[in-house]
DRENMARDREN-605660 format. One record per residue (C-alpha): residue number from 1; residue in one letter; x, y, z. Coordinates in steps of 0.5 Angstrom, whole numbers, plus 500, padded with zeros to 3 digits. Layout:
BEGIN
+-----+---------+-----+-----+-----+
| num | residuo |   u |   v |   w |
+-----+---------+-----+-----+-----+
| NUM |       a |   X |   Y |   Z |
...
+-----+---------+-----+-----+-----+
This chain:
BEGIN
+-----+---------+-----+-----+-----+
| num | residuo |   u |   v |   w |
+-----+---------+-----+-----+-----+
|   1 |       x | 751 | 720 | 413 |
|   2 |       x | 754 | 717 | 406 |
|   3 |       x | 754 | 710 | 406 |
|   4 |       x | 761 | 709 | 406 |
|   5 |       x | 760 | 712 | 413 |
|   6 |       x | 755 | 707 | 416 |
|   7 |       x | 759 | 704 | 422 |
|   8 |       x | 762 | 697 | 421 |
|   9 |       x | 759 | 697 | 429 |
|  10 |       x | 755 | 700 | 434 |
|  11 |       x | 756 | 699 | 441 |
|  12 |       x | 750 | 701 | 445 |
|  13 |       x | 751 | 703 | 453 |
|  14 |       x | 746 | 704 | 458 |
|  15 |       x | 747 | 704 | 465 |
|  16 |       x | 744 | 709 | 471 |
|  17 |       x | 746 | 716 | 472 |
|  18 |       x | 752 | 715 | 475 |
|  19 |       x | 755 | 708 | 474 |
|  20 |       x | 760 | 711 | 470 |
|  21 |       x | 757 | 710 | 462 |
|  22 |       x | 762 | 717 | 461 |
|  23 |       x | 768 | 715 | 464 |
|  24 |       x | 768 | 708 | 460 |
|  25 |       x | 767 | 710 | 454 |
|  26 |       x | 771 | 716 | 455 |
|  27 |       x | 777 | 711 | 457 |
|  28 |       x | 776 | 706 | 450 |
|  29 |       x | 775 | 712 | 446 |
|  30 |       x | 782 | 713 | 448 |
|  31 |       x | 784 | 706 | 447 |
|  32 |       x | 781 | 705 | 439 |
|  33 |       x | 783 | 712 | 438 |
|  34 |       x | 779 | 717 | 434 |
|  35 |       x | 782 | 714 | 428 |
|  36 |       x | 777 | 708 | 428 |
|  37 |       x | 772 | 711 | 434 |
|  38 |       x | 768 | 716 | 435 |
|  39 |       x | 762 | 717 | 442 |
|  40 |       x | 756 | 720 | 440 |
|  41 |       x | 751 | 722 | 445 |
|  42 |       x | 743 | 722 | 444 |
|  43 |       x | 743 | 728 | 449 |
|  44 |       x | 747 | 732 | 445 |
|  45 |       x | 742 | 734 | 441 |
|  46 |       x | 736 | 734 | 446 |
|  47 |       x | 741 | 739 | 450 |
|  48 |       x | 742 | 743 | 443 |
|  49 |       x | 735 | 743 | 442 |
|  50 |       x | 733 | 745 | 450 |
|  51 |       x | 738 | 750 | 450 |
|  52 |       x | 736 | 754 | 443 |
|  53 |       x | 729 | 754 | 446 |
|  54 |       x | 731 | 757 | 452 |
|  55 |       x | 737 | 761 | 450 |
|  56 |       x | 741 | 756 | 456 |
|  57 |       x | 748 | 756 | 456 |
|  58 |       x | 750 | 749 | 450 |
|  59 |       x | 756 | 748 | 454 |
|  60 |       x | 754 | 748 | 462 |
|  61 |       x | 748 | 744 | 459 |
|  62 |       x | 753 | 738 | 456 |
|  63 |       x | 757 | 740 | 463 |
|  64 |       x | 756 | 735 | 468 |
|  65 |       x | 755 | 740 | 474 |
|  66 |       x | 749 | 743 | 477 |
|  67 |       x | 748 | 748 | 471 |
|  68 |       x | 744 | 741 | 467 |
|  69 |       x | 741 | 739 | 474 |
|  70 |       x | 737 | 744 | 474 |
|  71 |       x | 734 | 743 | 468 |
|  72 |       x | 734 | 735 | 468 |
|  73 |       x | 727 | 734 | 469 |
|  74 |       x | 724 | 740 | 465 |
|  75 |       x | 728 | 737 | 460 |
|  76 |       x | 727 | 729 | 460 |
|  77 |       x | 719 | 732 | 460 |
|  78 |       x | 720 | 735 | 453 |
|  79 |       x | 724 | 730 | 451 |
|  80 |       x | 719 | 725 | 451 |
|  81 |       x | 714 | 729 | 449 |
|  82 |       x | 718 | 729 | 442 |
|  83 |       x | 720 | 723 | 442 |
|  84 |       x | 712 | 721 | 443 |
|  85 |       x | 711 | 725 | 436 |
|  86 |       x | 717 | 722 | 432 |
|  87 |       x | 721 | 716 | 438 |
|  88 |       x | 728 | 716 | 433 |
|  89 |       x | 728 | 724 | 432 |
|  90 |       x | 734 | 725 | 437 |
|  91 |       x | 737 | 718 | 435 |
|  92 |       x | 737 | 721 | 428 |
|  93 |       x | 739 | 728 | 430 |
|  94 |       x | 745 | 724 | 433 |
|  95 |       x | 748 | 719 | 427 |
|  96 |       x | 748 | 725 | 423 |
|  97 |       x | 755 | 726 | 425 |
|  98 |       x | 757 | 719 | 425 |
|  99 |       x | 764 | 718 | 421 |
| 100 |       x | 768 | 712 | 423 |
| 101 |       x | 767 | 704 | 423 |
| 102 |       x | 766 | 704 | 430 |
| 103 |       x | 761 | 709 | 433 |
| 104 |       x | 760 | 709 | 441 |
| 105 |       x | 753 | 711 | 443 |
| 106 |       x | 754 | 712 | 451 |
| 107 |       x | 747 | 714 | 453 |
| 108 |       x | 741 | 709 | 451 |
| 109 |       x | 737 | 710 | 455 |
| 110 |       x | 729 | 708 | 453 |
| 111 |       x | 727 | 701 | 449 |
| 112 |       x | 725 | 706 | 443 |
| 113 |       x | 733 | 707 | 442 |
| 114 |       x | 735 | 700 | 442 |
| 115 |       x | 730 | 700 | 437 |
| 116 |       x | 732 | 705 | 433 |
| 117 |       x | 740 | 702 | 432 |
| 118 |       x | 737 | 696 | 430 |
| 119 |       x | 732 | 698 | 425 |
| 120 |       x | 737 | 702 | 423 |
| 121 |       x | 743 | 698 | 423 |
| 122 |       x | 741 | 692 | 424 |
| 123 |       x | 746 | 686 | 426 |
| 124 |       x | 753 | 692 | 427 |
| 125 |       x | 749 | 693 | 434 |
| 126 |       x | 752 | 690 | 440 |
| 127 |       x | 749 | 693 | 447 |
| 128 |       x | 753 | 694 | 454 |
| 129 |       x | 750 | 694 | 460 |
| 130 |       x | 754 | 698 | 466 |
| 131 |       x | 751 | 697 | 473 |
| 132 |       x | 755 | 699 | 479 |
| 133 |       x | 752 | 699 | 486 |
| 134 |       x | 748 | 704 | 489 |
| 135 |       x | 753 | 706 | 494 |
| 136 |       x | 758 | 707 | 489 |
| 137 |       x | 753 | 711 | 485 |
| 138 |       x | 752 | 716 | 492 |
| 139 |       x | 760 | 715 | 491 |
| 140 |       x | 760 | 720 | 485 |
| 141 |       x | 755 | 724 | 487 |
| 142 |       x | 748 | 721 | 486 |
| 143 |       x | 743 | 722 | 489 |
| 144 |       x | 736 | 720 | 489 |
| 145 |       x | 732 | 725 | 485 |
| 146 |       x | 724 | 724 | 484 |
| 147 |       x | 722 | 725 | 476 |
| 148 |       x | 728 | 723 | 475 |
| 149 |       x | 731 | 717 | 477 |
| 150 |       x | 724 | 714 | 477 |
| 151 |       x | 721 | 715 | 470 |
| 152 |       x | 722 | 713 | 463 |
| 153 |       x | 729 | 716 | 462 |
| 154 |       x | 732 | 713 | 467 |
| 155 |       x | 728 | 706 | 468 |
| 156 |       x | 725 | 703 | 461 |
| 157 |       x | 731 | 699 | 461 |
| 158 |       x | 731 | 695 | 467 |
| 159 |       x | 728 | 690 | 465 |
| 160 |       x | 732 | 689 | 459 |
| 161 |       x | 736 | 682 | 460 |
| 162 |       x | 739 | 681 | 454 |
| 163 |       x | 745 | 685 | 452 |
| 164 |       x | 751 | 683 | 449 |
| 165 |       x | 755 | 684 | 455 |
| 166 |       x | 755 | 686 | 463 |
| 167 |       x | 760 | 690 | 466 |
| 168 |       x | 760 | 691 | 473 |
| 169 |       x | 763 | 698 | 474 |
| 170 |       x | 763 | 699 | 483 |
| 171 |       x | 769 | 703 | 486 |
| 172 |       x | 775 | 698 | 485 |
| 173 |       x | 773 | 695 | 479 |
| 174 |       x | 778 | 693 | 474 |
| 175 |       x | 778 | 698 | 469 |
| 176 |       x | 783 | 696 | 463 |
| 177 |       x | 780 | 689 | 464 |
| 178 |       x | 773 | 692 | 463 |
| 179 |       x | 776 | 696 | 456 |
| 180 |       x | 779 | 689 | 454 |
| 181 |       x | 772 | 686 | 454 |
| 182 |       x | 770 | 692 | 450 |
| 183 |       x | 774 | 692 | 445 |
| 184 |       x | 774 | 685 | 445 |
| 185 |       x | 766 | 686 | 444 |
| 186 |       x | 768 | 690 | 438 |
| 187 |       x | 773 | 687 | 434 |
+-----+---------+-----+-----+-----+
């Protein structure tokens, strides 16, 4: 990325599966417009990677359905041992399609990627925590799944309590006042 790319700011999303990280960023990307935004996502490349691996279909593994489930847990497993070699290395991988002043990542999900964004962008950094209650989780298709929802991947960032913005996303929620505080965040 040339330093004339480098983002004016970065927001940081992290949130369970299923709290609806996608769904909101998704949403204020609409509202920036991709004249000024852009989301990235550290599983892009870690799914890239897996797939030329093992010759998967790219497309189902970036996909929300049971094609990626299958292969969640085999991915998370690999995906750390990468980043036990190298923390920042799909980080990295990520930022090398930034290319507008505000760059969305939609899903942190470990302290070493936090790490990485502050290290590498400092005070432009600006974190938001997506919760949403269990039972509207189960509502969108959660379900408890061992070796997923309850190692690092899904739980490094629990006991994070600062963040620069807390937004409650259960079934109901008002989603133009939720956008609101976000863009707001951004500005």
């Amino acid at each position: 990325m040339s330093e004339s790319a480098v983002p004016r700011v970065v927001l940081l999303f992290f949130g369970k599966r299923k709290c609806g990280k996608d769904f909101l960023t998704e949403r204020l990307l609409q509202r920036l417009t991709t004249d000024k935004a852009q989301i990235i996502r550290i599983s892009e490349p870690i799914k890239r990677s897996w797939a030329e691996k093992l010759g998967l279909d790219l497309g189902e593994l970036l996909g929300d359905g049971p094609y990626k489930e299958r292969y969640r847990k085999e991915m998370i497993e690999w995906s750390d041992q990468k980043r036990a070699e190298d923390f920042g290395f799909f980080c990295r991988q990520a930022c090398l399609a930034l290319a507008k002043e505000i760059c969305v990542v939609s899903d942190i999900r470990r302290k070493t990627d936090v790490r990485f964004f502050r290290e590498q962008y400092g005070q432009r950094i600006k974190t938001v925590r997506i919760v949403a209650s269990e039972a509207t989780r189960v509502e969108r298709g959660w379900v408890f799944q061992e070796g997923v929802d309850d190692v690092q991947s899904e739980c490094d960032l629990d006991d994070v309590t600062e963040w620069d913005l807390l937004v409650q996303n259960d079934s109901g929620a008002d989603v133009e006042n939720i956008l609101a505080r976000i863009v707001a965040l951004a500005q």
